[in-house]
Backbone as CSV, one residue per row, in Angstrom:
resi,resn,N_x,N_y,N_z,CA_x,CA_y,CA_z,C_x,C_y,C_z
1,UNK,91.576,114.758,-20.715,91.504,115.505,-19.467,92.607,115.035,-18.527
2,UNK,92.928,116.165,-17.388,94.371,116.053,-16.781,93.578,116.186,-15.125
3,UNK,92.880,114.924,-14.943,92.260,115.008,-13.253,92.230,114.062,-12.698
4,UNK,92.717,114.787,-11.813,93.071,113.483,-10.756,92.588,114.422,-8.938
5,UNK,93.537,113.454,-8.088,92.487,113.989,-6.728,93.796,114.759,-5.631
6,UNK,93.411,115.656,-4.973,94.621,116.473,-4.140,93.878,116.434,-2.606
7,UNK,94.605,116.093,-2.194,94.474,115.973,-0.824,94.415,117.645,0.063
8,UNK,93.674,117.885,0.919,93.715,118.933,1.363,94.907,119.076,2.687
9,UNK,94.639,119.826,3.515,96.271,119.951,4.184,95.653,121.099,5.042
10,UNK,95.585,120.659,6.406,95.264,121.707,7.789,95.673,123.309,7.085
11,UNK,94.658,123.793,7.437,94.588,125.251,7.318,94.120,125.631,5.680
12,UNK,93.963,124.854,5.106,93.717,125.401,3.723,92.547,126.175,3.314
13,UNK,92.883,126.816,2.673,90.930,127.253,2.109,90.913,127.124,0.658
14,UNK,89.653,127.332,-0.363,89.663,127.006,-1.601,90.462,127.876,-2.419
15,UNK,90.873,129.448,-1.786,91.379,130.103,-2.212,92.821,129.366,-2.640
16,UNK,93.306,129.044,-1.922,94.864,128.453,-1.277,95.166,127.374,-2.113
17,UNK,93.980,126.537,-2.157,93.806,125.395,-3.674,94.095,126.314,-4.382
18,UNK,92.738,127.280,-5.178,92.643,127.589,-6.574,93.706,128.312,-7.089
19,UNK,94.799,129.351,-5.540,96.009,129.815,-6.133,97.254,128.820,-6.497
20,UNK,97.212,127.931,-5.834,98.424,126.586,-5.945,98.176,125.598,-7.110
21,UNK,97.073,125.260,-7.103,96.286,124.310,-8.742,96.693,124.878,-9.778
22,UNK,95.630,126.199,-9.812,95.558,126.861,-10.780,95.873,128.097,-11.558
23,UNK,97.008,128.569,-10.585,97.694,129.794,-10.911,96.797,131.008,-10.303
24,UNK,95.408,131.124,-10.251,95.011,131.899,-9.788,93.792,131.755,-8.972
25,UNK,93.187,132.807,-8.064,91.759,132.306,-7.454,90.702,132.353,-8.029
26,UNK,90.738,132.901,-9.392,89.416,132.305,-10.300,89.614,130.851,-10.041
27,UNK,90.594,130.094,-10.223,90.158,128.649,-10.303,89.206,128.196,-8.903
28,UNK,88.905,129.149,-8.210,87.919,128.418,-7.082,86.317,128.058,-8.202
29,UNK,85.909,128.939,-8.657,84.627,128.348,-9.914,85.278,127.037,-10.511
30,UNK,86.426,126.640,-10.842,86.689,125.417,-11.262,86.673,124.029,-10.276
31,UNK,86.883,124.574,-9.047,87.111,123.562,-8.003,85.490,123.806,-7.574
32,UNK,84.718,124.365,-7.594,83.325,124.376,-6.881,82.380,123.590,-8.046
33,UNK,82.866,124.374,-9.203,82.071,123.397,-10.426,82.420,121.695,-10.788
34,UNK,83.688,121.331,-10.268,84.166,120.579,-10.424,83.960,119.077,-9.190
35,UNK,83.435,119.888,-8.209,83.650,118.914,-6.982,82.239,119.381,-6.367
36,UNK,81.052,118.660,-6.668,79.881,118.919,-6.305,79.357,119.340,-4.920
37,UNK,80.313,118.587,-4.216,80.036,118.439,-2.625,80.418,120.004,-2.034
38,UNK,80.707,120.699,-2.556,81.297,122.139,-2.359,80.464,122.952,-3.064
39,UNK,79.315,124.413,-1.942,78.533,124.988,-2.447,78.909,126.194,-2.681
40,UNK,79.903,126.672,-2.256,80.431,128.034,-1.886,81.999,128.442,-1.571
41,UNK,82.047,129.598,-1.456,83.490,129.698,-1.118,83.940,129.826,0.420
42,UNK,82.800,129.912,1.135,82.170,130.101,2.507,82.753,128.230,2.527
43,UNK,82.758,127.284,2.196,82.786,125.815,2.560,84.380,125.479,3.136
44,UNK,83.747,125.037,4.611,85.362,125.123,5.262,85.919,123.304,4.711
45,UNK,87.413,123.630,4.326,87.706,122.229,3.827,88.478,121.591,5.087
46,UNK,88.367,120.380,5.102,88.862,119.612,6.317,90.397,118.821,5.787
47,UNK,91.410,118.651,6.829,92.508,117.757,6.186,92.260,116.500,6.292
48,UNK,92.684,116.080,4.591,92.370,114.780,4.215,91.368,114.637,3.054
49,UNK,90.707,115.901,3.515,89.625,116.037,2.204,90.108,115.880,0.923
50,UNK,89.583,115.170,0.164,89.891,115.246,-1.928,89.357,116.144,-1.992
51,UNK,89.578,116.559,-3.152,89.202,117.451,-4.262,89.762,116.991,-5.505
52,UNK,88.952,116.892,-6.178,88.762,116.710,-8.037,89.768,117.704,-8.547
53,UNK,90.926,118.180,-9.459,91.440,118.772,-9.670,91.577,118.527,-11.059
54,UNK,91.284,119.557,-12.321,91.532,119.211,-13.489,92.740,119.920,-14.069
55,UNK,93.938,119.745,-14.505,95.143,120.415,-14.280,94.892,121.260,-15.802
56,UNK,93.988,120.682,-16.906,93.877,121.211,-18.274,93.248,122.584,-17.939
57,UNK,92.668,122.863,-16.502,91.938,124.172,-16.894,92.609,125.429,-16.175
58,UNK,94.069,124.777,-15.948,94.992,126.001,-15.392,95.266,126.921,-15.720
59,UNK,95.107,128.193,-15.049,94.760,129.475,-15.802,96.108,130.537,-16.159
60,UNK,96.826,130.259,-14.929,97.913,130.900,-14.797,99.278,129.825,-14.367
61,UNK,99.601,128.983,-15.558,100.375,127.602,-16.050,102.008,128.553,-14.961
62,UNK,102.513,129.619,-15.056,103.733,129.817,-14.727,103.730,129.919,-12.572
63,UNK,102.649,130.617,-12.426,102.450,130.258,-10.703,102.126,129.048,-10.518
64,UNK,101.354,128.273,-10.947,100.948,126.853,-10.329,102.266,126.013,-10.524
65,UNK,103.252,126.375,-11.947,104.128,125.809,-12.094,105.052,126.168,-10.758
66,UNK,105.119,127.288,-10.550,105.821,128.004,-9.424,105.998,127.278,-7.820
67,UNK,104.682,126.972,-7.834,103.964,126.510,-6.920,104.686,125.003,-6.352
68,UNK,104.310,124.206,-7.261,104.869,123.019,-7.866,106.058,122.756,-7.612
69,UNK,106.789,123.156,-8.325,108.477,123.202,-8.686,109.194,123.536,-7.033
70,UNK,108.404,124.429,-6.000,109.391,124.507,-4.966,108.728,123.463,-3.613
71,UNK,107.185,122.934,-4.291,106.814,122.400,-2.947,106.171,123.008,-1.905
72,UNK,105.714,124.309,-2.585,104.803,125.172,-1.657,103.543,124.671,-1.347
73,UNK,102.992,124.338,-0.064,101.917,124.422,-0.096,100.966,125.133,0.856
74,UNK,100.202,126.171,0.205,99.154,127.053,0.928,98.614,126.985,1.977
75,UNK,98.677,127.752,3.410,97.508,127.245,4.153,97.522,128.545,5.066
76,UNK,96.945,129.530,3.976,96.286,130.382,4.599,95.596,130.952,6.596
77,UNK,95.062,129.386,6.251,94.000,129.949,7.776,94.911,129.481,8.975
78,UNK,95.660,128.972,8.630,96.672,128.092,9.816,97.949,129.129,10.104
79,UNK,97.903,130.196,8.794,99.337,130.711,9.343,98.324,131.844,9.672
80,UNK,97.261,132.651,9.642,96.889,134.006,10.026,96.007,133.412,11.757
81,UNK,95.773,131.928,11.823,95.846,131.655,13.212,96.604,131.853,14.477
82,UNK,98.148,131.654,13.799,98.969,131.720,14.734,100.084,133.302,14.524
83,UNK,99.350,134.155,13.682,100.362,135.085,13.542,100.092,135.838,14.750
84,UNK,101.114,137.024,15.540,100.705,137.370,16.424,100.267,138.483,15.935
85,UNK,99.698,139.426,17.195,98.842,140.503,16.418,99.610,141.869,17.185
86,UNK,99.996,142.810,16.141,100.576,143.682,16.299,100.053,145.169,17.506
87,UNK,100.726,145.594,18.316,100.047,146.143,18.955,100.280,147.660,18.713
88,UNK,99.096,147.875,18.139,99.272,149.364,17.724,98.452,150.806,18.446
89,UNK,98.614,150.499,19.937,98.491,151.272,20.366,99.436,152.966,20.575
90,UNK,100.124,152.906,19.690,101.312,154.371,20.159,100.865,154.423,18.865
91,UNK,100.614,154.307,17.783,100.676,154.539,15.900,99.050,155.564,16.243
92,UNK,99.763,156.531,15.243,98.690,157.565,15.135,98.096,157.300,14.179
93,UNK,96.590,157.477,14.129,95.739,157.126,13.192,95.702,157.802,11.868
94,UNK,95.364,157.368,10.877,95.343,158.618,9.044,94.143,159.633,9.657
95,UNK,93.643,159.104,10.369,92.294,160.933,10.906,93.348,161.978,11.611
96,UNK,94.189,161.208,12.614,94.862,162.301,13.532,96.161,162.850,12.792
97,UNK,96.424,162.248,11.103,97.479,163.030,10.663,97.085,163.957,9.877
98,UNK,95.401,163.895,9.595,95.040,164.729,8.377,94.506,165.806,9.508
99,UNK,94.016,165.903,11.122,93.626,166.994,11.590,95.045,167.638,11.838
100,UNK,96.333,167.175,11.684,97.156,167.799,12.148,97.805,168.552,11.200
101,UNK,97.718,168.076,10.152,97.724,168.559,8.517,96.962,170.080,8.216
102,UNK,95.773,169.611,8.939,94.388,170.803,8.843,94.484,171.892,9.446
103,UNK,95.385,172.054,10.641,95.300,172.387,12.272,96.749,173.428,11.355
104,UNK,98.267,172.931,10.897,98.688,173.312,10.569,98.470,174.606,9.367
105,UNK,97.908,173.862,8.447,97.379,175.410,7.781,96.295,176.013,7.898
106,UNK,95.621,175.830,9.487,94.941,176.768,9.476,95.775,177.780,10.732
107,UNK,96.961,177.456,11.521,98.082,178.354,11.808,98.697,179.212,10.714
108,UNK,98.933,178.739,9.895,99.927,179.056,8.756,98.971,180.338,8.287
109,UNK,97.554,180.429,7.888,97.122,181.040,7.257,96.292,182.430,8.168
110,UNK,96.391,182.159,9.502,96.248,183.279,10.423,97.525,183.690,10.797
111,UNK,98.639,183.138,10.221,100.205,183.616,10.538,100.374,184.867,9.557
112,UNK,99.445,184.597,8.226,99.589,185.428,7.174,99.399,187.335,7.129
């Protein structure tokens, strides 16, 4: 077996592990089965926290390698914290393009 322990890192979630570990977010069942103290995917991880990591049960070997190789590391909740939020007040909604869609051929078809 290939396990050893990974330190967690502000903003992370298990997702963010199981895509960086293990190539994909199925590996969160590997990190929940693997690390008892974790009941759910709902379980907020703290920095500093371990986690048990078994590298033999990597699912998707070319992303985690990916992962790896440039030094990426995940943290989800820390960057959608500080992203700003787009203000889409002038953007017309998909309802107000399909009544205008509607509105049009029903001109078109009393034009007839």
């Amino acid at each position: 077996m290939n396990k050893r322990y990974y330190t967690i890192y502000e903003g992370q979630s298990l997702l963010d592990v199981a895509l960086e570990l293990y190539g994909d977010i199925e590996g969160v069942i590997t990190l929940i089965e693997d690390n008892p103290e974790l009941s759910s995917l709902d379980d907020d991880l703290y920095p500093g926290q371990q986690l048990l990591i078994d590298s033999s049960k990597t699912i998707n070997e070319d992303v985690a390698s990916y992962y790896k190789q440039e030094a990426i590391r995940l943290n989800s909740r820390s960057a959608s914290e500080e992203a700003p939020v787009a203000d889409l007040s002038g953007l017309i909604s998909q309802d107000d393009i399909l009544l205008r869609d509607l509105n049009d051929e029903i001109l078109k078809a009393n034009d007839q």
